[in-house]
C-alpha positions in Angstrom: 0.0 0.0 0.0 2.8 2.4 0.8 4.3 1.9 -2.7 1.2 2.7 -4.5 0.9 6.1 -2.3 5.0 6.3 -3.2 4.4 6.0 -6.7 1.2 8.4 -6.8 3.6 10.7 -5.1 6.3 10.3 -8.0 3.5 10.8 -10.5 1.8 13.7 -9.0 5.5 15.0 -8.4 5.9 14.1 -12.5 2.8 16.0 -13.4 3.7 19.4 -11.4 7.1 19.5 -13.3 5.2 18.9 -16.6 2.5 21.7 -15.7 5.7 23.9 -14.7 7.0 23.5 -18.1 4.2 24.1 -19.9 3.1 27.0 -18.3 7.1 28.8 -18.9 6.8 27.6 -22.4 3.2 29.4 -22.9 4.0 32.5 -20.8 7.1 32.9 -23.3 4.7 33.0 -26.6 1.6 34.4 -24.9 0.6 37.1 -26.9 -0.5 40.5 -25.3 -3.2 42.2 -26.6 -5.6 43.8 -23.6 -7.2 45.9 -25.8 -8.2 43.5 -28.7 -11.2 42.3 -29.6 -11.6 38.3 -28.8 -11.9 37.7 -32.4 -8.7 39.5 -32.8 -6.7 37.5 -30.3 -8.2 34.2 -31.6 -6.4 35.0 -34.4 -3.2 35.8 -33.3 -2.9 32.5 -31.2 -3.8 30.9 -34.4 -0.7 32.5 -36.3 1.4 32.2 -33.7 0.4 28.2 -33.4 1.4 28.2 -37.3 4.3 30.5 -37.4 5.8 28.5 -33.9 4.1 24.5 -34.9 7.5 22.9 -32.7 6.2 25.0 -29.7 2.3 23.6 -30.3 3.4 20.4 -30.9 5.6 20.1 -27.9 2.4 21.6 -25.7 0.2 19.0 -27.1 3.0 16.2 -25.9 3.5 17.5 -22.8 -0.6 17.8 -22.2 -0.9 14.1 -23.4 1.7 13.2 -20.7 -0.1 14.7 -18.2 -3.2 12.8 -19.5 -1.4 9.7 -19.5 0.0 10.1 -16.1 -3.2 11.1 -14.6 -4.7 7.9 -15.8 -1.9 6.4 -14.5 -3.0 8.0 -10.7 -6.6 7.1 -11.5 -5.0 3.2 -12.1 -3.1 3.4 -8.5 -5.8 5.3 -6.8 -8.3 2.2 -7.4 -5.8 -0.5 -7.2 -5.0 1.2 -3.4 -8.8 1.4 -2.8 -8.9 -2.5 -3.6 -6.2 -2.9 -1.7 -7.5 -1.3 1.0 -10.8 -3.2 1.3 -8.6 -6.4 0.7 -6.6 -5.3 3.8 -9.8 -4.7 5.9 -11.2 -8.0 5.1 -8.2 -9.7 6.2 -8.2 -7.7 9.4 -11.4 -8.6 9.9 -11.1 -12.3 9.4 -7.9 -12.6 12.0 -9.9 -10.8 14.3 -12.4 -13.5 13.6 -10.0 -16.3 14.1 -9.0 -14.8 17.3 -12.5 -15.0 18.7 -13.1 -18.5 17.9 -9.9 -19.7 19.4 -11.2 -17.8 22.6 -14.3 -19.0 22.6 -13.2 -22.9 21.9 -11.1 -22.4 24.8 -14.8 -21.7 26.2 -16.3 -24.5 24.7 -13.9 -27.2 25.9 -14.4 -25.8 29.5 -18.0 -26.3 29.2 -17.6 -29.7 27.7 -15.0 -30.6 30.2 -17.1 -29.1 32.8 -20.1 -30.8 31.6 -18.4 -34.6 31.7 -17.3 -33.8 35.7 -20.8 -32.8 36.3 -22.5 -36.0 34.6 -19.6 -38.3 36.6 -20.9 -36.5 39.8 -24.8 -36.7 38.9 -24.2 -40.5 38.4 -22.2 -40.7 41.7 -25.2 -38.8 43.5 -27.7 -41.3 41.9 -25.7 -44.3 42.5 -26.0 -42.7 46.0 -29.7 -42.3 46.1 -30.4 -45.6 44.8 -28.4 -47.2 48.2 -29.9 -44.9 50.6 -33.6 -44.6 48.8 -34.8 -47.6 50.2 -33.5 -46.9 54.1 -35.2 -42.6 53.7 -38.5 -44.4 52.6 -38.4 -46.8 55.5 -37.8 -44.1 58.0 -39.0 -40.6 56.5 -42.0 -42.1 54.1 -40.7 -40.1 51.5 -38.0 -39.9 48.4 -34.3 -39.3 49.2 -33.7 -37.4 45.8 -36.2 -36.9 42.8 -35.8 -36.1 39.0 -33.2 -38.4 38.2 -35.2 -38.9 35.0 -34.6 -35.4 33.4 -30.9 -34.4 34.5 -29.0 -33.0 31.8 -25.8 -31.0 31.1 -24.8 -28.8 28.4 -22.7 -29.7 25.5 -21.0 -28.1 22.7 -20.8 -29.5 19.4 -19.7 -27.9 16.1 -19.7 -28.9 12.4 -16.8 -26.6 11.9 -19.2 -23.7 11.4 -21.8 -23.8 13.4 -21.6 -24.4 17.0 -24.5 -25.9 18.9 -24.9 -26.1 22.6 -27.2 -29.0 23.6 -28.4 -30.6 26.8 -27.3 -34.5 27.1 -29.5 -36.3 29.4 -27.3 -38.6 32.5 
């Protein structure tokens, strides 16, 4: 990017010196005539452009360079501007990156997280089963209930989407 600004310098640089040039060659031959009618001064240009052609023809070269180097500018200007947006993109898709490494970091927590928890639901039920029978005898009621419906969050992915579900212990 900074050698497309570079060269749009050297160019624009390019373009003064030819606009300096042609401005000392046409304040050399301009013609004074304050007082003459615009038809008048029409027609001294025109004889001076025939009596001095090497003069016209170098103007006319030197404004098709500047032409040419303008479009040159115009070339760089949008070949920056696509640069540019290219750039952005990419920043934006690092930045992406980043924030899916973070948030797998995040997602094997919860699935590690989610594994103690079932060990620990099954330990407790395991429990409950031994000690239900001994609570019913002595309290007439349930040592623990809802065994049926314990679940845990998990998170799977398909590379691009991520879903978080509940698994059942």
């Amino acid at each position: 990017m900074e050698q497309i600004q570079a060269e749009m310098a050297a160019l624009k640089s390019q373009i003064q010196i030819l606009l300096e040039e042609r401005a000392a060659l046409t304040i050399n031959h301009v013609i004074s005539g304050e007082n003459d009618s615009p038809q008048a001064m029409v027609e001294a240009y025109r004889r001076q452009a025939r009596e001095n052609a090497q003069l016209s023809v170098e103007l006319q070269g030197i404004d098709a360079a500047i032409a040419a180097l303008e479009g040159q500018i115009k070339q760089k200007q949008g070949k920056l501007v696509r640069s540019q947006v290219a750039s952005k993109e990419l920043i934006l898709q690092q930045e992406l990156e980043e924030a899916k490494e973070v948030a797998q970091v995040h997602a094997q927590r919860i699935n590690q997280l989610a594994s103690e928890l079932a060990t620990e639901v099954r330990l407790l039920k395991g429990c409950a089963n031994e000690l239900s029978p001994m609570y019913w005898r002595i309290y007439y009621k349930p040592f623990i209930t809802g065994f049926k419906t314990i679940s845990v969050p998990y998170v799977r992915s398909d590379l691009e989407v991520w879903t978080i579900v509940n698994r059942i212990v």
